[in-house]
C-alpha positions in Angstrom: -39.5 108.7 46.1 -39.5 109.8 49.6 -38.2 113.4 48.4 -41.0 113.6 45.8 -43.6 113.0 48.6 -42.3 115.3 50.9 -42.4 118.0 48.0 -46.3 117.2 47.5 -46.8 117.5 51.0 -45.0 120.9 51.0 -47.6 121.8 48.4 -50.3 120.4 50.7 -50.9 117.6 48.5 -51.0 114.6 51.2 -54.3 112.7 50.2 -55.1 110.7 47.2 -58.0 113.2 46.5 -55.7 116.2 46.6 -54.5 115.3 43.4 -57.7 117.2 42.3 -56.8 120.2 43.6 -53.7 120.4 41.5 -55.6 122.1 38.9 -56.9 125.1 41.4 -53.6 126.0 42.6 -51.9 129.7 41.9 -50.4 129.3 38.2 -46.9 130.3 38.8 -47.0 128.2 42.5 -48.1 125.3 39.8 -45.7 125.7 37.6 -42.9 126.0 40.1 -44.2 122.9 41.6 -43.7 121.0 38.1 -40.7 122.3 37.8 -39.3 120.9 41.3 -41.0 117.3 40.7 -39.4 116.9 38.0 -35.6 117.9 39.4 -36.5 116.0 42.2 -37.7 113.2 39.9 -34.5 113.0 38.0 -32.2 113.7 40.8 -33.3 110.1 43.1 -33.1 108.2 39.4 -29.8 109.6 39.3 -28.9 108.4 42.8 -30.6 105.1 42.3 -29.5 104.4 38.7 -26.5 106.1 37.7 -26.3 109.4 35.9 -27.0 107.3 32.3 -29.8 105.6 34.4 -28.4 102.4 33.1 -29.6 99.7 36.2 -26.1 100.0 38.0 -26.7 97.2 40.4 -28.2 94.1 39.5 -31.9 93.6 39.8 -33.2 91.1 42.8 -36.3 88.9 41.7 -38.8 91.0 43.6 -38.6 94.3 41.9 -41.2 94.3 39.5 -42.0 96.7 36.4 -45.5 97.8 36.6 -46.7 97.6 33.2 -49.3 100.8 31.8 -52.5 98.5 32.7 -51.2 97.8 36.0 -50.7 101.4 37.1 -53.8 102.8 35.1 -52.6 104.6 31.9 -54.5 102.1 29.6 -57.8 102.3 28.6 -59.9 104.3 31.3 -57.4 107.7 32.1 -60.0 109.1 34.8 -59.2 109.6 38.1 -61.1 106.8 40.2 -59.8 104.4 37.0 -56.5 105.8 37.9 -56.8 105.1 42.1 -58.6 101.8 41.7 -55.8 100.3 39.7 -52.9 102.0 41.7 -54.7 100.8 44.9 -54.4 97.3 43.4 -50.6 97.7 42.1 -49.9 98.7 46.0 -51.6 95.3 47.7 -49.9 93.6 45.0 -46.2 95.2 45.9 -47.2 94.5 50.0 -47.5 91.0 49.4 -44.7 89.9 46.7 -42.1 92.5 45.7 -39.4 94.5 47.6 -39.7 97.2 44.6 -41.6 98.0 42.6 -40.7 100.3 39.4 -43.0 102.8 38.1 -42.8 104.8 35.5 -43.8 108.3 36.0 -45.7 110.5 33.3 -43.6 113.4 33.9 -42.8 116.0 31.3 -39.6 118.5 30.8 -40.5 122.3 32.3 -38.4 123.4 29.4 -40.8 121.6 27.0 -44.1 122.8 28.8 -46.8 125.1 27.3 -47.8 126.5 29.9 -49.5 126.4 33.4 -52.1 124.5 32.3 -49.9 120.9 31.0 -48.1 121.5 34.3 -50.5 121.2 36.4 -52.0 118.1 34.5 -48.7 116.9 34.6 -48.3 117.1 38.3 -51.3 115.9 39.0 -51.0 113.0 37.2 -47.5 112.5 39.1 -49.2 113.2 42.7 -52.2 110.7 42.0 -49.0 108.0 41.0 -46.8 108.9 43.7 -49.0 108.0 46.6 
């Protein structure tokens, strides 16, 4: 995911908190910035995975699937819910895994209806991503 961060940081996203800001930002600067997570996104799974995203390379006992509760999509949405259980997830991968998966909320620009789900969208991503 390093591309990803560097992309946020390009956007001036570096903090946890800047996440926030996602919403205040130019609409057409937001929607471009949806629409390079997410070819960003898909282009490292590709690398990593395979272009059918299959797992091409067998799995070592430390990579570990965070699950919706672990990385905050169950239950309480908001943003400190969010942080608090991300926060968590990251002690949790410093101390036992090598890897660990997460599955990122991130929507199709094709599919999008409009500036407004993209920047939700990337927010959402930027908040997980750090």
């Amino acid at each position: 995911m390093h591309a990803a961060v560097e992309l946020l940081e390009k956007y001036g996203l570096v903090r946890d908190t800047d996440s926030l800001r996602v919403t205040e930002i130019v609409k057409r600067k937001i929607v471009r910035l949806q629409e390079e997570l997410f070819s960003t996104v898909v282009t490292q799974q590709q690398e990593d995975y395979g272009t059918d995203l299959a797992v091409s390379r067998e799995m070592d006992p430390f990579t570990f699937l965070a699950s919706k509760s672990l990385r905050g999509e169950t239950a309480c949405g908001e943003y400190g819910c969010r942080v608090e259980k991300l926060d968590a997830l990251g002690r949790y991968a410093a101390l036992y895994a090598n890897q660990i998966i997460l599955p990122l909320p991130l929507t199709d620009p094709s599919t999008m209806d409009g500036p407004e789900e993209a920047a939700q969208d990337s927010s959402m991503l930027a908040s997980s991503t750090r």
